[in-house]
C-alpha positions in Angstrom: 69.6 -253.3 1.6 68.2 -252.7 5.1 64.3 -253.8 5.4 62.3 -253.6 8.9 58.6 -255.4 9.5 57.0 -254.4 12.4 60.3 -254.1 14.2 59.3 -253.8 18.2 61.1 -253.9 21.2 60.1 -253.6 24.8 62.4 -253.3 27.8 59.9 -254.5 30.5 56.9 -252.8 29.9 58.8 -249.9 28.0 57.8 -249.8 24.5 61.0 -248.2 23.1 60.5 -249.1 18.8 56.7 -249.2 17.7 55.7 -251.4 14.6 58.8 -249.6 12.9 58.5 -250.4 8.8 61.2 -248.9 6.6 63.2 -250.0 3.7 66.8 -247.8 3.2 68.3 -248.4 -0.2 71.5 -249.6 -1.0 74.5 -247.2 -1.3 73.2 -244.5 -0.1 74.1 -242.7 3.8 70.7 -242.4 5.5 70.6 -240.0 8.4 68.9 -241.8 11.4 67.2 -238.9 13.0 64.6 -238.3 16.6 64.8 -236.7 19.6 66.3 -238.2 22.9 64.9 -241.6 23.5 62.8 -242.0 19.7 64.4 -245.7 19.7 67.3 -245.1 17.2 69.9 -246.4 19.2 67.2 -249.6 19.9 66.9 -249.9 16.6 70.4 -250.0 15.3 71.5 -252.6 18.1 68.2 -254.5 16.6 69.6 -254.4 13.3 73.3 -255.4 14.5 72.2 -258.2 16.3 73.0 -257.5 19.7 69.4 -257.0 20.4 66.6 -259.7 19.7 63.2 -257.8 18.2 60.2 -258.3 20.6 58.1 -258.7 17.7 58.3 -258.3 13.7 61.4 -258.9 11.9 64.7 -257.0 10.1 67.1 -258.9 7.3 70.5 -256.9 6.0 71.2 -258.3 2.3 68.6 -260.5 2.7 69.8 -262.1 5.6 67.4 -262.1 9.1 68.8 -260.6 12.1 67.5 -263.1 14.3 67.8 -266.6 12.4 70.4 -265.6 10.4 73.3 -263.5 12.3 76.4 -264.6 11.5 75.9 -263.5 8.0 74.7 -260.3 9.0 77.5 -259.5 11.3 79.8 -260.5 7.9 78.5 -257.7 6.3 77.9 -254.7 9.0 80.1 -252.8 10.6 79.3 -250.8 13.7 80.1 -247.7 16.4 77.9 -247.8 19.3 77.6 -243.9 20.7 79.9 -245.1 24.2 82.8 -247.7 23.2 86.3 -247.9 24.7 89.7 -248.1 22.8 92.8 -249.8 24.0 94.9 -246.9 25.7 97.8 -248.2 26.2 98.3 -249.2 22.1 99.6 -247.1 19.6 96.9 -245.6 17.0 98.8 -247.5 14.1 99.2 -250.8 16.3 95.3 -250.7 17.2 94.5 -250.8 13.4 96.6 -253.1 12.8 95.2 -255.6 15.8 91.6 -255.2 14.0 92.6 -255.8 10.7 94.5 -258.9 12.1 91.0 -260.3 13.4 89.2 -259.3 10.6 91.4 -262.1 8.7 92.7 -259.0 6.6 96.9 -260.3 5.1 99.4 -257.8 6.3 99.9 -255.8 2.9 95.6 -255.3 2.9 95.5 -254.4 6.9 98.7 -251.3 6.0 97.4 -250.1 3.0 93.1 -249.5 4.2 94.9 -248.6 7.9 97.1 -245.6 6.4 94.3 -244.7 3.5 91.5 -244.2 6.5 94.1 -242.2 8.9 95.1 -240.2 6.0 91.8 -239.6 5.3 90.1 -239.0 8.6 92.9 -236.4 9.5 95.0 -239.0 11.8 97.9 -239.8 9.5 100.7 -237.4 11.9 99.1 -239.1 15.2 99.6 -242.5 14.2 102.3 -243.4 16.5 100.6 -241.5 19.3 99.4 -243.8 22.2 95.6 -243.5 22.5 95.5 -242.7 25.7 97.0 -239.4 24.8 94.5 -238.8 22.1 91.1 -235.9 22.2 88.0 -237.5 22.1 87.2 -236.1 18.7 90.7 -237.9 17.6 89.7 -241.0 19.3 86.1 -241.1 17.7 87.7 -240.8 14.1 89.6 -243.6 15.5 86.1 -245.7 16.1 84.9 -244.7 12.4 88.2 -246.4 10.8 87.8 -249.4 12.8 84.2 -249.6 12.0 85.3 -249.9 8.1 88.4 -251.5 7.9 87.1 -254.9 7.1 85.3 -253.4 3.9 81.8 -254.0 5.3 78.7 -253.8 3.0 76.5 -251.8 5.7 77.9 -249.3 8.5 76.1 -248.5 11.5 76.9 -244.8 13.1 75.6 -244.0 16.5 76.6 -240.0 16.9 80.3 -239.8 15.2 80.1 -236.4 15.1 80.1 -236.5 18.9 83.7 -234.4 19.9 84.5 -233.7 16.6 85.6 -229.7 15.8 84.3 -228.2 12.3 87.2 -229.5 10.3 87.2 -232.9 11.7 83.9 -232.9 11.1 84.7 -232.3 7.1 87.1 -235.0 7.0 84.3 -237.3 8.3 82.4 -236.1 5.8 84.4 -236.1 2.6 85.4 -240.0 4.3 82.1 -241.0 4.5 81.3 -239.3 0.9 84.3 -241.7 -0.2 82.9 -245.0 1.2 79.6 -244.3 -0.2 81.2 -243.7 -3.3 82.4 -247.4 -3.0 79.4 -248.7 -2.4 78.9 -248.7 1.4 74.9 -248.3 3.2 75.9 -246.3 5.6 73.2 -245.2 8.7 74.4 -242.1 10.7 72.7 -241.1 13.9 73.1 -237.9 15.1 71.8 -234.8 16.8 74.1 -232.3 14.7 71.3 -232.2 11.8 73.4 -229.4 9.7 76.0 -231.6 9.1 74.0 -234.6 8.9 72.4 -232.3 5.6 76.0 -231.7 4.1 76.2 -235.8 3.8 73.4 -238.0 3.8 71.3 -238.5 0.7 68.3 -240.5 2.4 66.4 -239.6 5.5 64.9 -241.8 8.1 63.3 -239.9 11.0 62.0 -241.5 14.3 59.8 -240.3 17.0 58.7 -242.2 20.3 59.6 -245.1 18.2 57.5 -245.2 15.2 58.5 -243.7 12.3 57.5 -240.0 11.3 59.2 -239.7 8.0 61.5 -241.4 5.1 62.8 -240.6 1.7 65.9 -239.6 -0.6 66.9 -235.9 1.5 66.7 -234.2 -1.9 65.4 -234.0 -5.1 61.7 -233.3 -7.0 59.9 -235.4 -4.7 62.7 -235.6 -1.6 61.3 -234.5 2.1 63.2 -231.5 1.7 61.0 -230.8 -1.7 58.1 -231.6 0.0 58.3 -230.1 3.3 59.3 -226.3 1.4 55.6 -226.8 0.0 53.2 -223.8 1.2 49.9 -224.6 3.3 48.3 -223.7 -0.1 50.4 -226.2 -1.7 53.0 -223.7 -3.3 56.3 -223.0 -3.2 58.6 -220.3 -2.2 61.2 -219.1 -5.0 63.8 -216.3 -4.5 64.5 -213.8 -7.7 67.5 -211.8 -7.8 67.8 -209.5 -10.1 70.1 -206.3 -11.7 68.0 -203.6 -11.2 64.3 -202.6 -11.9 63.0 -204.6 -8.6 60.5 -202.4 -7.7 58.8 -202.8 -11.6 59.5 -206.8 -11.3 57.3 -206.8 -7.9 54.4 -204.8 -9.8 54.8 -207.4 -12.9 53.9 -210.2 -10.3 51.5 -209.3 -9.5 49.8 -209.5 -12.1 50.8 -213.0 -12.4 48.4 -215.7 -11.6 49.6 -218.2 -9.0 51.8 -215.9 -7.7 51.3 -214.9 -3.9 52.9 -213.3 -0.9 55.5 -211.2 -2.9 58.1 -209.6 -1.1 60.9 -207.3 -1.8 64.2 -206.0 -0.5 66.6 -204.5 -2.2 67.0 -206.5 -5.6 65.6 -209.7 -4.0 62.1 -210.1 -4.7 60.4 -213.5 -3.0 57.0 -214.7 -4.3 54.7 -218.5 -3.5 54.2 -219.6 -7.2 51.3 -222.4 -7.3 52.7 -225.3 -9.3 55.1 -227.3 -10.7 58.8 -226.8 -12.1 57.3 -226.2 -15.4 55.1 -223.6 -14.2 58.6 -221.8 -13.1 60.0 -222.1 -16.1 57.0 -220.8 -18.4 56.9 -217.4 -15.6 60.9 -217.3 -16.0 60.6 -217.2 -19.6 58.2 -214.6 -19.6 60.1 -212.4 -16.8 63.2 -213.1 -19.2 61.8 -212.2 -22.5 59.5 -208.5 -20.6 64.0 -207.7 -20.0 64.2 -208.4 -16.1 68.4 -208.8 -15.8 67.6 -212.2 -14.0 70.9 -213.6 -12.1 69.0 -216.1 -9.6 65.6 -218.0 -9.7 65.8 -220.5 -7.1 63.0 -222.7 -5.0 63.3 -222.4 -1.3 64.4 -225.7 0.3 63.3 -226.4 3.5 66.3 -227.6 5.9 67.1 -230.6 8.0 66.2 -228.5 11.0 62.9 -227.3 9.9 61.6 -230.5 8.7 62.8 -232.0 11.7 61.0 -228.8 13.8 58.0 -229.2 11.6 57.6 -233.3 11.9 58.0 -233.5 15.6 55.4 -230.6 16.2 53.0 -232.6 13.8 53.9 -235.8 16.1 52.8 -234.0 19.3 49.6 -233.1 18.1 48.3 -236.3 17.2 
């Protein structure tokens, strides 16, 4: 849905993207992550037109940013980090003003304007001048807009920005909803926790080039493979009943099985190999009469991989 080519852009001499290459699937929410000045905010203007690419090239749908625009401004919406509402209009009226632009007939602009406020937690302000709104009601506010002419693609730049922890749910379950639809959506943020609870595709940028892409979760997700060991393990967690103590001895015995560690009834362990090879030593835990309630991998989180990229970044 969203390609980049050697997308670079230079303010002056600045070089704020680097060669960036990426492809990000359709329908999925990709989390646009980096720290302070990586280039994501350069790169999502790129991608919405409003900046022109120094060098390579970006198409949305198949249509180029540069030569081709108007289509692509058909099928994105957008919400820059800073933009301003109209103060001085009701939350309901300011809706309804957008939708009236967006060519949307009356019945259409009511029914998407009162399903998003509902939705977003906004529903019992909607008569409320803006003005008189918090900035996390007003940034909901922003993320309605940004959808209300049933765009293809989305464009994010920190809507968690403001928001409190249940706000923060209803954007979640909202933006769950959309991509449920159908929508691309590309989130920027700094809160990486929630970021986790949400997107399903991971895009990560660092001084402008990027560091690391990929479905968030899954077999071969960056989550998957950022929880491997430096020996090329991975961590698992074992819960059991009772008889922890005679579990931990049974380990290790176990080949592939490595830095075993114990409290109480949790027993951790590195196993070398695949999911299979966690299944067969399961079984075989199972059928020696280990009361097994949890066998779990160890995930890596956002943070970590995000912690473990940029260190890898700085060393280069």
């Amino acid at each position: 849905m969203i390609a980049c080519e050697n997308l670079t852009c230079f303010y002056g001499s600045f070089l704020a993207v680097d060669r960036l290459t990426l492809e990000i699937p359709r329908g999925c929410v990709c989390a646009l992550v980096g720290p302070n000045g990586a280039g994501k905010t350069t790169t999502m203007r790129m991608l919405c037109t409003l900046l022109p690419p120094s060098r390579g090239k970006a198409a949305i749908g198949g249509f180029d940013v540069v030569r081709e625009p108007t289509q692509v401004r058909r099928l994105i919406g957008y919400l820059p980090e800073e933009f301003r509402l109209y103060d001085d209009m009701t939350v309901e009226r300011y809706l309804e003003f957008f939708g009236r632009i967006y060519g949307l007939d009356s019945a259409m602009r009511h029914e998407r304007a009162m399903d998003f406020l509902e939705r977003l937690g906004l529903s019992g302000r909607r008569k409320d001048r803006i003005g008189a709104l918090s900035r996390g009601m007003k940034q909901r506010l922003g993320v309605a807009k940004s959808f209300l002419h049933d765009p293809e693609v989305v464009f994010l730049d920190e809507p968690a920005s403001g928001l409190d922890p249940v706000a923060r749910a209803e954007l979640r379950d909202f933006l769950k909803h959309q991509q449920w639809l159908g929508k691309t959506v590309v989130v920027s943020s700094h809160v990486l926790k929630e970021l986790a609870d949400f997107c399903d595709f991971l895009a990560m940028i660092n001084h402008g080039r990027l560091s690391e892409i990929g479905p968030l979760t899954g077999e071969n997700g960056v989550l998957a493979r950022h929880s491997e060991t430096a020996t090329g393990g991975r961590l698992y967690t074992l819960k059991v009943l009772r008889d922890a103590p005679k579990l931990e001895l049974v380990l290790q015995k176990e080949a592939g099985v490595s830095n075993i560690r114990r409290r109480d009834q949790i027993v951790s362990f590195e196993l070398l190999g695949d999911e299979e090879a966690a299944g067969r030593l399961l079984g075989r835990l199972t059928s020696a009469g280990f009361p097994i309630v949890r066998f779990v991998p160890e995930e890596a989180d956002l943070e970590s991989v995000y912690r473990k990229v940029s260190r890898a970044e700085e060393r280069r």
